[in-house]
C-alpha positions as CSV (number, residue, x, y, z in Angstrom):
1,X,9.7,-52.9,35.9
2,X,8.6,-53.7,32.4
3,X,9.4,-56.8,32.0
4,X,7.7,-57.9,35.4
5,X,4.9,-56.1,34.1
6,X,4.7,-57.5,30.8
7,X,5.0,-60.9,32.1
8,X,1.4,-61.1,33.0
9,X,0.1,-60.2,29.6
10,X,-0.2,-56.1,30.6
11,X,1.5,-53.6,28.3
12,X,3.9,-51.3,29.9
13,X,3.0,-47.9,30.0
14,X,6.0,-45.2,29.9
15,X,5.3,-42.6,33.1
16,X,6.8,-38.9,32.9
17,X,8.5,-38.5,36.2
18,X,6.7,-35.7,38.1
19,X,9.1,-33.1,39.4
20,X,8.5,-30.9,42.9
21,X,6.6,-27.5,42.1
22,X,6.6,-26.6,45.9
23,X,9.8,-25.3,48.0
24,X,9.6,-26.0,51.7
25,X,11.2,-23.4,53.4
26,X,12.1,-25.2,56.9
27,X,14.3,-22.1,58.7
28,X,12.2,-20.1,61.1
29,X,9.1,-20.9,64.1
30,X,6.8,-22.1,60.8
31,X,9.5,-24.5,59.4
32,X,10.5,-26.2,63.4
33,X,6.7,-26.7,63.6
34,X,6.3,-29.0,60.0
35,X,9.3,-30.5,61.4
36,X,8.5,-31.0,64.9
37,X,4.9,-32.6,63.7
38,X,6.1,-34.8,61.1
39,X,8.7,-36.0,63.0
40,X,6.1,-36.7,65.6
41,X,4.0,-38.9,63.1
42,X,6.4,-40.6,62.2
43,X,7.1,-42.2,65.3
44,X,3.6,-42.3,66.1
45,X,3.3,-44.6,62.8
46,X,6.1,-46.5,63.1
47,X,6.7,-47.4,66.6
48,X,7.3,-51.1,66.5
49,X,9.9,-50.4,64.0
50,X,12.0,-47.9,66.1
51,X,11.4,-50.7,69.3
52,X,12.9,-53.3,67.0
53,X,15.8,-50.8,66.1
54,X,16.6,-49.6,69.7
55,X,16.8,-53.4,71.0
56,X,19.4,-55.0,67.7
């Protein structure tokens, strides 16, 4: 990454990583909802995708 960076004359910053501060806890009616609605956006966003993986 750097050195694509630098290549165009911008210094290269270093970036801590940022670690997870939050624990999902997925077991239970709460957790089957998150899942049950994210799972539902993603194939709301990404339809053509999963037509073009159903039909190869």
């Amino acid at each position: 990454m750097n050195t694509k960076v630098e290549k165009y004359g911008v210094k290269a910053v270093h970036r801590p990583k940022i670690k997870a501060t939050k624990e999902l806890d997925l077991s239970g009616a709460l957790g089957q909802q998150i899942i049950k609605s994210e799972t539902k956006l993603a194939l709301r966003t990404h339809v053509q995708t999963f037509k073009k993986l159903a039909y190869m």
